[in-house]
N, C-alpha and C positions, 0 to 999 in steps of 0.2 A: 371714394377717398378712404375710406372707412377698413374696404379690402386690402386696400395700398399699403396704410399704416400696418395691417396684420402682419403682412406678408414681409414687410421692412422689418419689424419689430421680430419674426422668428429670423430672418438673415443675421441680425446682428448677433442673437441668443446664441447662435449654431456658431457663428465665427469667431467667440469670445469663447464659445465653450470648448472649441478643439486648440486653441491658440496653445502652445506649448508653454510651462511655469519656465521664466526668463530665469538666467542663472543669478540674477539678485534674490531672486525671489526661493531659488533653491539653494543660496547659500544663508538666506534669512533661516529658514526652516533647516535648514541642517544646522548651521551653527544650535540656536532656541533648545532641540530635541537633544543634540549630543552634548548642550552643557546640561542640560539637566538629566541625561543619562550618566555624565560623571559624576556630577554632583550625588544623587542619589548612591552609586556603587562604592565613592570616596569613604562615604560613613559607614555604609552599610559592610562591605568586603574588599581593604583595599589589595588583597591578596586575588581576589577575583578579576579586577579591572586590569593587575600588573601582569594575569595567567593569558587574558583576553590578546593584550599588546598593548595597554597604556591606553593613556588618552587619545592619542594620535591614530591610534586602531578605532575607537570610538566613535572618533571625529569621521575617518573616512567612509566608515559601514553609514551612517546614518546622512553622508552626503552623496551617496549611492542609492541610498534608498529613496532621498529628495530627489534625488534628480529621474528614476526609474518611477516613482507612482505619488510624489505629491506629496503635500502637509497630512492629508489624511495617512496617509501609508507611515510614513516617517512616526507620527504621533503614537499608530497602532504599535508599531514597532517598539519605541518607545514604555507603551502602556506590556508587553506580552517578555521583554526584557528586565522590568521591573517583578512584574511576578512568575516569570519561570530563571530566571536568568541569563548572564552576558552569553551562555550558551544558543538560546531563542536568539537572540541579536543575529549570532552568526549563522543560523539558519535561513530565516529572515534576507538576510543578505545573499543569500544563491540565489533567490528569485523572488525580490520582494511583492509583490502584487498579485503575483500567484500563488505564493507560501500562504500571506495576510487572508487573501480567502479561503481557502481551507480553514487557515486557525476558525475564521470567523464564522464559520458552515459548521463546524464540527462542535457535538455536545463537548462540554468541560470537562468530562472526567475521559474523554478520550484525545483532548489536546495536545498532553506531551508525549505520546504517539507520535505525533507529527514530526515533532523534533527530530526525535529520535529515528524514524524512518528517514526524512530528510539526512539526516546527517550519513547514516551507515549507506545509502545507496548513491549518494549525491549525483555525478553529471548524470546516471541513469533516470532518475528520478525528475532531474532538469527537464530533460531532452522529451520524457512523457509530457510533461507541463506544457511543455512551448505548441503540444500537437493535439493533447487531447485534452484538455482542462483540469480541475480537480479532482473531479469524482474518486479515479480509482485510486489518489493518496488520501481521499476522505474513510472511503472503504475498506481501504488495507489500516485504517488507524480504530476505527470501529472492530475490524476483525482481522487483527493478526496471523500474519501465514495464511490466511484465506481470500482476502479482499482484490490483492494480486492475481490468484489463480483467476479467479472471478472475472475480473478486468477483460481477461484473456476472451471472453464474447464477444465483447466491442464495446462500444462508448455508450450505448444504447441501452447495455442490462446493467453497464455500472450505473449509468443513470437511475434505473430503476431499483438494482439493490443497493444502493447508498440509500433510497428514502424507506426504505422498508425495515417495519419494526419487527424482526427476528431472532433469533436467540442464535449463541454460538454454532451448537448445534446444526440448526439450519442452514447455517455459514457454511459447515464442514461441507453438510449433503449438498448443496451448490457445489463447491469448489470441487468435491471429489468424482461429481457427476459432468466437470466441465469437456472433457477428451469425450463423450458419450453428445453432449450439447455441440459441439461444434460439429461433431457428424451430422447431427438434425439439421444444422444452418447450413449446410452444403449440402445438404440431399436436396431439403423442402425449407426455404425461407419462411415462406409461408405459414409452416407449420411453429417452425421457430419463432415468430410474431405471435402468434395464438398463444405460443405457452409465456413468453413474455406478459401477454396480455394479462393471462391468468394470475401469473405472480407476483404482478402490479396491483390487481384488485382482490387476488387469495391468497397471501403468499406463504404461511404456513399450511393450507391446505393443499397449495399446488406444490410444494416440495417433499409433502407426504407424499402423495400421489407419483412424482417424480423418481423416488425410491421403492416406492411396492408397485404401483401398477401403472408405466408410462403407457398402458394403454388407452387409457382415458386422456392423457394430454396427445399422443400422437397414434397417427394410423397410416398405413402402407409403406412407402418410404423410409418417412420419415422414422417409423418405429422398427424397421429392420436396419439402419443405419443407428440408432441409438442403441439395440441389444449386441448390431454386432461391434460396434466401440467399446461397449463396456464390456461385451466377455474378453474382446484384443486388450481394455486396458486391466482387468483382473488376473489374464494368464503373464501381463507383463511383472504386477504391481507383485505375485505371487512365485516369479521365476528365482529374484535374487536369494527367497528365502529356501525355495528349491534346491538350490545350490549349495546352499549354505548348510541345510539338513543332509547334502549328499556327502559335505566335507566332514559335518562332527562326525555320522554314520564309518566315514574311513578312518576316520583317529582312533575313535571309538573300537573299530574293529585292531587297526596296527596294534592298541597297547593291550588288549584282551589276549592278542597272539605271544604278544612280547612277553608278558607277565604268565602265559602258561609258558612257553618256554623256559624261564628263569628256574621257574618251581619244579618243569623237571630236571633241569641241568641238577638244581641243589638234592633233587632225590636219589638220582643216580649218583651224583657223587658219594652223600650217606649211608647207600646202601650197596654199594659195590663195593669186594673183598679187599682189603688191608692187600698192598701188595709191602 
């Protein structure tokens, strides 16, 4: 009997808990959230609320966001609009329940990051969301221009360098070692696991290592496929300025030639006979 009630008692839990918030219930919670999103904005900047789209722009982000993740999400929303501003709202509102965790995963002084990455990259950005979770927009808000590249491993090392406590720096030597990393993952998986493994429990030590002597994290393979990526990716990274040194070299030499010509045109002129 005793079993029966357990077993009854989690059926109900599970089937209340997936039951979808009724539209009473997410026009409760949107109306609640967007009046006191206006209210709040009305005092505070009513120049901000009129930039957003008015009340009506308000009303519909935060019944969007009821209807996509719930009174919790809508509230969130609410609480990350009040201290970044109606900007965050409309962030928030691309993908609310995927944006809200990242804000909520990410230390504070890397938060409006997010914003701002959300905004400048958007359906790209989306479309990463829907397939790979947060991590690599936690990562590229942590480390600018790098967390991206990064990403580019798989889901697996953003995972692992989103938790890792490392300096810019280190960020760089990942991302700029990543064309050299994806060679190792396609030679030797295996080997690419081990150095994961490494920089999940050493990861300033394993990133040294990674730039002066990959031959402690990798051997056979995997470590002839990692030097020859990075010499292909150095003669690539090093071509454009090759070129570049080839063009000032010819300018360089055109107005050298120009400018002795000039000087003798004007000597001979000065010093040839009066006719």
């Amino acid at each position: 009997m005793n079993l029966r009630r357990i077993v009854c008692s989690i059926v109900v839990i599970f089937t209340f808990a997936f039951i979808p918030v009724s539209h009473a219930q997410v026009s409760t919670i949107a109306k609640k959230t967007a009046e006191a999103c206006i209210g709040y904005f009305s005092k505070k900047s009513g120049k901000e609320l009129l930039k957003y789209g008015g009340e009506k722009a308000v009303r519909k982000a935060f019944e969007n966001i009821s209807k996509t993740g719930g009174e919790k999400c809508a509230e969130r929303a609410l609480m990350y609009s009040k201290r970044y501003g109606l900007e965050a709202l409309k962030t928030i509102e691309v993908s609310p329940v995927k944006v809200i965790e990242a804000l909520e995963r990410t230390p504070t002084k890397y938060k409006p990051n997010i914003f701002s990455i959300v905004r400048v990259n958007g359906e790209k950005v989306v479309k990463r969301l829907d397939t790979e979770g947060v991590d690599f927009l936690i990562l590229e808000a942590k480390f600018p221009n790098y967390g991206f590249k990064i990403s580019e491993l798989g889901k697996a090392t953003t995972e692992i360098a989103t938790k890792l406590d490392i300096s810019k720096n280190d960020a760089f030597c990942l991302a700029k070692n990543v064309p050299s990393l994806k060679a190792v993952k396609k030679a030797s998986p295996f080997a690419f696991s081990g150095f994961l493994a490494k920089l999940e429990s050493a990861p300033k030590k394993t990133i040294e290592m990674l730039e002066k002597n990959p031959k402690v994290l990798f051997s056979g393979a995997a470590l002839t496929a990692f030097l020859g990526a990075k010499e292909e990716f150095m003669a690539l990274a090093s071509s454009p300025l090759q070129y570049t040194l080839y063009g000032i070299g010819t300018l360089l030499v055109f107005f050298i030639g120009y400018g002795l010509y000039r000087i003798r045109h004007l000597f001979n002129k000065f010093t040839s006979p009066a006719k």
